[in-house]
N, C-alpha and C positions, 0 to 999 in steps of 0.2 A: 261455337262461333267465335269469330274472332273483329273485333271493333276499333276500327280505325278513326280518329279525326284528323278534317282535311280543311278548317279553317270556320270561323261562324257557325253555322247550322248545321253544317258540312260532318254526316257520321256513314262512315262506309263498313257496311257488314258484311263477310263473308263467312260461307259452309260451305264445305262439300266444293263443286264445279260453280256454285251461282253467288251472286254477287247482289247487294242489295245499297241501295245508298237512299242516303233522307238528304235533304235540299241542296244539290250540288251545285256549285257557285260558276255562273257562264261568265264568258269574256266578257268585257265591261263593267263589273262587279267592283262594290270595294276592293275586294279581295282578290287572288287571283287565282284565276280560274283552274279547275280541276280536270286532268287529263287523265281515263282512267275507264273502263267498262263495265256493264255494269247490267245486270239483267233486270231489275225494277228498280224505278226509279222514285221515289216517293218526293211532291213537291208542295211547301204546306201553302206559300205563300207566293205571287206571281209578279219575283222580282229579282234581278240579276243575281243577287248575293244568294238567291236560293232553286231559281229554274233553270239552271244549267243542263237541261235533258241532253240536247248535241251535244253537249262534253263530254259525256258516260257514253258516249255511242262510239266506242274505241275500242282496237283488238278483237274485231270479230261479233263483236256484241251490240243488240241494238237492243236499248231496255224499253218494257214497256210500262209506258208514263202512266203513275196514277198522282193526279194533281186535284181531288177535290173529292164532296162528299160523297160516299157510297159504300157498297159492299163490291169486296176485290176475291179474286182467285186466281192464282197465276204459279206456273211453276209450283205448286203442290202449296203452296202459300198465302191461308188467306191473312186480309186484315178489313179494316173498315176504316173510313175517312167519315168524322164526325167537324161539320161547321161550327165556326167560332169567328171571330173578329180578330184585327189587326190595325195600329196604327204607324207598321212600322212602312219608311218607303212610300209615304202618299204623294199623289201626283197632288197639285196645287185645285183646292178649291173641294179636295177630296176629304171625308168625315170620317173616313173608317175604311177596309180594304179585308176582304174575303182572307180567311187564316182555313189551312186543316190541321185536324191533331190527327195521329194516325196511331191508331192500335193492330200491332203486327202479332201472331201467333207463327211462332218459331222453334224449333227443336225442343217442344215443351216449357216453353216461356210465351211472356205477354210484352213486347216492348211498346213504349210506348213514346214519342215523337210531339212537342207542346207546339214545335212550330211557333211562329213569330208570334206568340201571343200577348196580349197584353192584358188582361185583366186577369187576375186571378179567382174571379167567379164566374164559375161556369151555366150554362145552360143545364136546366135540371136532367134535359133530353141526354144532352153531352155527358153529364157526369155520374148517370146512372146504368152509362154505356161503356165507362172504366170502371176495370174491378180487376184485380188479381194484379197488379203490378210488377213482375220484376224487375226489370228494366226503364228507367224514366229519364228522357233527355228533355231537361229542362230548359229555358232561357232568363241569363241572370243577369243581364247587360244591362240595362235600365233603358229609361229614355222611352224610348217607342216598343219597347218591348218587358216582360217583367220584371221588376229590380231586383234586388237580394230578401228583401222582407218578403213581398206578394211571392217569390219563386220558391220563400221558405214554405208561408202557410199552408200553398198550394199543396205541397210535397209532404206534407203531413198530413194533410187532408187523404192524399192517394194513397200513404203508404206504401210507399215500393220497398222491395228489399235493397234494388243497388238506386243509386241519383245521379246522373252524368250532368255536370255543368255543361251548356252551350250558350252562346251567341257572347263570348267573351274574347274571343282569340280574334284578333285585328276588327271586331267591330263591338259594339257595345263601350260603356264605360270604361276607362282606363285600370281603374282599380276595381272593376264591378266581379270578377271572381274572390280576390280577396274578404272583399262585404262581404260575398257569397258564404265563402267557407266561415267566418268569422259569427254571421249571422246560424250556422249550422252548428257552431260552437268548436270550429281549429280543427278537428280532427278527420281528415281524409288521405286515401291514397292514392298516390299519381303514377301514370303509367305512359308507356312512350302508344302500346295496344293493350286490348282488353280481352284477353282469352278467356272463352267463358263455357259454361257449363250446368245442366237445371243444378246438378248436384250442391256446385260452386254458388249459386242465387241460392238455393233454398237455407244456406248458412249464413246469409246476408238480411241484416234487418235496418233500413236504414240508412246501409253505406255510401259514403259518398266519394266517388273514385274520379279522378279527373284525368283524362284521355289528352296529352299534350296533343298540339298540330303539329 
């Protein structure tokens, strides 16, 4: 598989013919929008910088949207959408706002997608519903989503073998990957894409690889 970022939450995976993206960022967004197709489209959180499904619907391709909690099957591909909280993006007078983490089962891996979360404790329901980790897209941005400490604890708790920083690239804290990396103790590698492999995870414990926009 091979893993693209495409700004905030914004992670685009492809194999083979099909195309997979986690919260693609619609017009109107901090950010700007993503032009791109896309056969599933995974969306954790129900807000410009991450529902962009009509933007993925490019090139012949119309993804189908899973934006909340369940069990999924598509395209030979399952995952499961586990409920959580979010305070990021709330409308005025609003306490908290629906978050999904999504655990994806892929060419023999488990990725796994935090989505705008914000608390680093989870639901017991939710957390005994991850397991096997290799792939883990974090959020390290702070503010209304997890900062660098809570995005550490959490990521030791799950164990993964690889750690993708997200919600850093034009939203989030300005220096919130810095703390990040810093808070993991300085040592990661950066990539423009992420070509990957079980073979390539099962030699990873840990790592922490940061996918530029």
């Amino acid at each position: 598989m091979v893993i693209t970022h495409h700004g905030g939450q914004c992670f685009k995976v492809t194999f083979g013919d099909l195309t997979l993206v986690f919260d693609p960022i619609a017009k109107g967004a901090t950010l700007p929008a993503v032009r791109f197709g896309a056969d599933i489209a995974f969306v954790s959180r129900n807000h410009a910088d991450m529902n962009g499904t009509e933007e993925v619907a490019y090139g012949g391709k119309q993804p189908f949207v899973i934006d909340g909690p369940g069990e999924y099957e598509h395209s030979g591909i399952t995952a499961q959408g586990l409920l959580t909280t979010s305070h990021y993006g709330l409308a005025a007078g609003q306490k908290e706002a629906m978050n999904t983490i999504y655990t994806v089962d892929l060419e023999g891996m488990t990725l796994v997608h935090l989505g705008a979360l914000t608390s680093s404790e989870l639901p017991t329901d939710v957390r005994e519903a991850i397991d096997g980790v290799d792939v883990l897209f974090v959020p390290v941005g702070g503010g209304n989503v997890l900062d660098a400490s809570s995005a550490h604890k959490l990521a030791v708790e799950l164990a993964p073998r690889i750690i993708i920083p997200m919600h850093w690239s034009g939203i989030g804290k300005p220096d919130a990957l810095k703390t990040f990396l810093k808070e993991e103790g300085g040592a990661a590698e950066t990539v423009d894409k992420l070509t990957l492999k079980k073979k390539d995870a099962l030699e990873k414990d840990g790592a922490i690889i940061v996918v530029t926009a």
